[in-house]
BAFI-3210 file (N, C-alpha, C; in Angstrom, 3 decimals, decimal comma, padded with zeros to 6 digits):
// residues 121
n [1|2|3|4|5|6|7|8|9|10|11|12|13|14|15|16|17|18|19|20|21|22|23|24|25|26|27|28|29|30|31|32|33|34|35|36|37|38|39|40|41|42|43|44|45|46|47|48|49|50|51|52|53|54|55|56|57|58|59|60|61|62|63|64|65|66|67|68|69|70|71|72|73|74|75|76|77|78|79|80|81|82|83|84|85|86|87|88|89|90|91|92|93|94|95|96|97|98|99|100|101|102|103|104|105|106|107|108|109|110|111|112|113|114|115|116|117|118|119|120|121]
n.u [043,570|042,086|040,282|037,563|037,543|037,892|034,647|034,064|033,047|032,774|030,740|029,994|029,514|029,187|026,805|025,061|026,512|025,795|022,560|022,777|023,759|022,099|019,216|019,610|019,653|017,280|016,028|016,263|015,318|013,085|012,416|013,290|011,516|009,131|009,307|009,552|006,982|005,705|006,716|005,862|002,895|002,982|004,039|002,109|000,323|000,974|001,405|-001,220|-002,131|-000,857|-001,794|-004,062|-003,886|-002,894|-004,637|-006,364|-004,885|-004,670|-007,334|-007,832|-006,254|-007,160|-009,487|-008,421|-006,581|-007,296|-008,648|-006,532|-005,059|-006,588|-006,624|-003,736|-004,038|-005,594|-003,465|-001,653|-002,731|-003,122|000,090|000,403|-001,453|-001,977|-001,508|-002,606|-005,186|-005,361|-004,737|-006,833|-008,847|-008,373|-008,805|-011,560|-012,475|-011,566|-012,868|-015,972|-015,054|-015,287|-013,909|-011,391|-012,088|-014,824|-015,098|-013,986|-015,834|-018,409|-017,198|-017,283|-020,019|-021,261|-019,787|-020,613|-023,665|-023,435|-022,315|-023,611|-026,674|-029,233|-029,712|-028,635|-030,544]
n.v [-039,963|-038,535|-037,872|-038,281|-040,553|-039,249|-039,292|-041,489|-039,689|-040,822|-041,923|-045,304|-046,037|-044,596|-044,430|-043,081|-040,864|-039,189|-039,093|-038,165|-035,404|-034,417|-034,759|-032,477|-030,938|-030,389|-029,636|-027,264|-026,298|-026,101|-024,618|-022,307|-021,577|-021,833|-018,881|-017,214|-017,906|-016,495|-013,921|-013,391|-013,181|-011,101|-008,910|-009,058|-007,375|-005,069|-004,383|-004,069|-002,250|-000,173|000,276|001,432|003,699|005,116|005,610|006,743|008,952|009,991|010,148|012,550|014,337|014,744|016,448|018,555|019,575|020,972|023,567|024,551|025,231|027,139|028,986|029,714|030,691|032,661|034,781|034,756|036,524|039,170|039,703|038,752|038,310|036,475|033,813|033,536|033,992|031,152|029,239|029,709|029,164|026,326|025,272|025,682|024,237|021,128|021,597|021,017|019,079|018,411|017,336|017,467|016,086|016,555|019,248|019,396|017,590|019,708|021,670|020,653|020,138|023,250|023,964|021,857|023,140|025,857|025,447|023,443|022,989|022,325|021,529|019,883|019,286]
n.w [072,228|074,509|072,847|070,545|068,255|064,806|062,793|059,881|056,935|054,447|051,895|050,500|047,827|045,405|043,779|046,083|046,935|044,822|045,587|047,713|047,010|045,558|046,366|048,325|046,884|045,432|047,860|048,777|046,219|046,464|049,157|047,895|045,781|047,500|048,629|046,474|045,726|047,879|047,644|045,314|045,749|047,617|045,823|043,621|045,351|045,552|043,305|042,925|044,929|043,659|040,891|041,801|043,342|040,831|039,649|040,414|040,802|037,774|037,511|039,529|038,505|035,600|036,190|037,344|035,368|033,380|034,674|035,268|032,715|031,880|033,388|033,929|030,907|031,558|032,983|030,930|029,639|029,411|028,909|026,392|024,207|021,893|022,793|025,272|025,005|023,428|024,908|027,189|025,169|024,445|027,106|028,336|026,012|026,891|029,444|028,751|027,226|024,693|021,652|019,158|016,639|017,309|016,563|013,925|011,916|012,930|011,565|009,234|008,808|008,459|005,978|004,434|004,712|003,319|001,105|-000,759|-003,008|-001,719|001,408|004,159|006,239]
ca.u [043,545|041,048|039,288|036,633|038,041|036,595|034,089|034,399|032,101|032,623|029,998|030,726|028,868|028,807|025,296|024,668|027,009|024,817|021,574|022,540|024,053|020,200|018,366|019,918|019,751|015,802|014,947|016,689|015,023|011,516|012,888|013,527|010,273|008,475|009,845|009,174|005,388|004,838|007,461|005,413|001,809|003,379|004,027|000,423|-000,632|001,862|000,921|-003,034|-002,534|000,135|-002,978|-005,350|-003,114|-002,386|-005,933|-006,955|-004,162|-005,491|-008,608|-007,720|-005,381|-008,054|-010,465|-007,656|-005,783|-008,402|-008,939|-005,154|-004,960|-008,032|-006,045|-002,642|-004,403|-006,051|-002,539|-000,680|-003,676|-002,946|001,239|000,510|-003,267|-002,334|-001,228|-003,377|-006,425|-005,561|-004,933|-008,158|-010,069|-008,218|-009,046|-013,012|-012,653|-011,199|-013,484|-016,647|-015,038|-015,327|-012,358|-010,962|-013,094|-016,112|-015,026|-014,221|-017,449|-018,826|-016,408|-017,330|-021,391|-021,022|-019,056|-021,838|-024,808|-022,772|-021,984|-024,620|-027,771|-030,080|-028,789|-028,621|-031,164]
ca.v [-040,612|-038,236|-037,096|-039,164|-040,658|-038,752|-040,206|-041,094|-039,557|-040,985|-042,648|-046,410|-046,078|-042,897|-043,335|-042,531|-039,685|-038,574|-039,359|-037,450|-034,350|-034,430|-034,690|-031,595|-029,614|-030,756|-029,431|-025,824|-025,164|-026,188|-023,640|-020,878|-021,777|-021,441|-018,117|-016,967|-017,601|-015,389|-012,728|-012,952|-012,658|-009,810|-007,925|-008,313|-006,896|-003,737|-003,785|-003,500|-000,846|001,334|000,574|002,166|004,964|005,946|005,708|008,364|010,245|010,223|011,072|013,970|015,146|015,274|016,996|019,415|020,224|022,039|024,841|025,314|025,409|028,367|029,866|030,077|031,211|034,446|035,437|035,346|037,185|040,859|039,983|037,903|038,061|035,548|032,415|033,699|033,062|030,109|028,433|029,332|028,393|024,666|024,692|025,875|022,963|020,393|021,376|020,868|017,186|019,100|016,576|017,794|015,221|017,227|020,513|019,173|017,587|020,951|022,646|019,862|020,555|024,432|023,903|021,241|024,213|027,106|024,673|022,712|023,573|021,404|021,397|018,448|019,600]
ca.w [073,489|075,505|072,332|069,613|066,646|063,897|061,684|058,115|056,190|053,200|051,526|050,439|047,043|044,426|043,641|047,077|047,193|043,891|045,800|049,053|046,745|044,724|047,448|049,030|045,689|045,442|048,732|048,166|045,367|046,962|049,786|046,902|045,306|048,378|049,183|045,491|045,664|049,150|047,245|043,764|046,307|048,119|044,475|042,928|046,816|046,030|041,901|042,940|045,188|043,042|040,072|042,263|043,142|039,528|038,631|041,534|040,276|036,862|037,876|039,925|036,818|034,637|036,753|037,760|034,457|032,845|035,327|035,913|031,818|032,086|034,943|032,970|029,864|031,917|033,799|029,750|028,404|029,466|028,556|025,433|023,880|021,242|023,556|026,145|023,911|022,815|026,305|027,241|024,336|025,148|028,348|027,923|025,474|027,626|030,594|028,142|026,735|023,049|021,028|017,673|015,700|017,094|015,967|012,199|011,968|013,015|010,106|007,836|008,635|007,822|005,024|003,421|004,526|002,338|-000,307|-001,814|-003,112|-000,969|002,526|004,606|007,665]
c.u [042,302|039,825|038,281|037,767|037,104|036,333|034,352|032,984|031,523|031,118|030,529|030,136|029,003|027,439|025,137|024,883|026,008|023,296|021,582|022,482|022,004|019,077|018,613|019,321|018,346|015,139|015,002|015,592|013,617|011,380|012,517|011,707|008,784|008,445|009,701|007,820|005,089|005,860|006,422|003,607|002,147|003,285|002,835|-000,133|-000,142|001,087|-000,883|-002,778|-001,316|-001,038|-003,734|-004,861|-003,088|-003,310|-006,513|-006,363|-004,798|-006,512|-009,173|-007,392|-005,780|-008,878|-009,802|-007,212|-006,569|-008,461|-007,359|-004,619|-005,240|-006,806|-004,551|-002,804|-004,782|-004,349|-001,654|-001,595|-003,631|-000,955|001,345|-000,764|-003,304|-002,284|-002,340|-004,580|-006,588|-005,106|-006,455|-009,555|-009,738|-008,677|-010,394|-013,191|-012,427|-012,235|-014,979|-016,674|-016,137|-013,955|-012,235|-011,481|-014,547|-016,342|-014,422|-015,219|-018,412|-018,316|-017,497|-018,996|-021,937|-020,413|-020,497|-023,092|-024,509|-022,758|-022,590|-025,834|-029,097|-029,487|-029,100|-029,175|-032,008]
c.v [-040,210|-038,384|-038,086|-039,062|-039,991|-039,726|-040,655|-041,169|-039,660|-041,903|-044,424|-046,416|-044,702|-042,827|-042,943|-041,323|-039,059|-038,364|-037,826|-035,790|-034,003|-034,077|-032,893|-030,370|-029,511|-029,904|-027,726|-025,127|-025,142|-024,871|-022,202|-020,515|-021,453|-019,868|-016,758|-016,585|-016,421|-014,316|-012,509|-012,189|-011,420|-008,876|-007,989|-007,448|-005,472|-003,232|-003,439|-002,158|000,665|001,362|002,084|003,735|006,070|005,803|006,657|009,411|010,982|010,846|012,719|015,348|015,747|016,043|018,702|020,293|021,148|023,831|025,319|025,729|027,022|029,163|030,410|030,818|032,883|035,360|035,639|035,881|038,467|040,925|039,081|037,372|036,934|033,624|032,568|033,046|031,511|029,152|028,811|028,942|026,924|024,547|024,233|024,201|021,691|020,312|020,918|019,263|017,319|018,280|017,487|017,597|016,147|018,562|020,336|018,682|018,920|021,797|022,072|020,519|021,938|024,039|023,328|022,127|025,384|026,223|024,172|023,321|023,783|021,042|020,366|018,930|018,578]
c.w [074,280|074,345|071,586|068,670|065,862|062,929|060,424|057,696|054,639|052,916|050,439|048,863|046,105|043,956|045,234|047,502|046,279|044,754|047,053|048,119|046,051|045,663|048,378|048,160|045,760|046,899|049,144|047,636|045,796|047,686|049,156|046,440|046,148|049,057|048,080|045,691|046,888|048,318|045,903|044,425|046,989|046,700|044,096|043,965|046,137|044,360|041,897|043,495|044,440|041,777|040,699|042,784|042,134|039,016|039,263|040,806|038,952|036,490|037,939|038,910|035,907|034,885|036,742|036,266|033,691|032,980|035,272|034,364|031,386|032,833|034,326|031,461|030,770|032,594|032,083|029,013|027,963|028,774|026,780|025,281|023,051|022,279|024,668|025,924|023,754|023,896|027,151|027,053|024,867|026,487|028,588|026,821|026,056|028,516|030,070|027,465|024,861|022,543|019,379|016,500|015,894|016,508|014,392|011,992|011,897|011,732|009,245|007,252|008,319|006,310|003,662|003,482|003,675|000,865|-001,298|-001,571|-002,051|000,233|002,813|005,638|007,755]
res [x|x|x|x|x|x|x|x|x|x|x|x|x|x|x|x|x|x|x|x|x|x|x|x|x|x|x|x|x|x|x|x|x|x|x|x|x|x|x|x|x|x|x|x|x|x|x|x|x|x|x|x|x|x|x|x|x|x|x|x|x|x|x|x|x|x|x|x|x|x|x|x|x|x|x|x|x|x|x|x|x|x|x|x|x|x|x|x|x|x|x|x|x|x|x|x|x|x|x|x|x|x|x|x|x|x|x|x|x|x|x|x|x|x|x|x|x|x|x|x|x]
***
């Protein structure tokens, strides 16, 4: 009496009902899609600077580990001469950028001056 008749909201057609439901779904996923790309540009922003982070770190690591190698080798040298030693030969080697390959090479080139007649100089 006082109030509105309510509407009908049916649709008089089913493609239309199909059309309206499509249309709705279509503009969602644009929504999602849109919301995606500034979330996927935000992550390369965060994956550059956690790179550049863990390449300082790296850096530092390598610069660092050496001496603190050296430094742990002299404090087990007076309670333990054999480990002692041999953490600060690695380290001395490390801080020098001496690899494993260069010190067999080195064997190998002794080895061929004792060995054969005619050295290789």
């Amino acid at each position: 009496m006082f109030g509105k008749s309510p509407k009908e909201n049916n649709p008089s057609d089913p493609s239309d009902l199909l059309d309206s439901m499509m249309s709705s779904q279509l503009a969602k996923a644009e929504e999602k899609s849109k919301d995606f790309e500034v979330f996927d540009s935000v992550e390369e922003d965060i994956d550059e600077e956690r790179s550049e982070g863990v390449s300082n770190v790296e850096k530092i690591s390598g610069i660092i580990s050496p001496y603190f190698i050296v430094i742990v080798g002299l404090f087990l040298y007076e309670d333990n001469f054999f480990i002692g030693t041999i953490l600060i030969a690695i380290g001395i080697l490390s801080l020098l950028k001496i690899s494993w390959e260069d010190i067999f090479n080195l064997i190998e080139t002794i080895k061929d001056l004792f060995s054969s007649q005619n050295p290789k100089i």
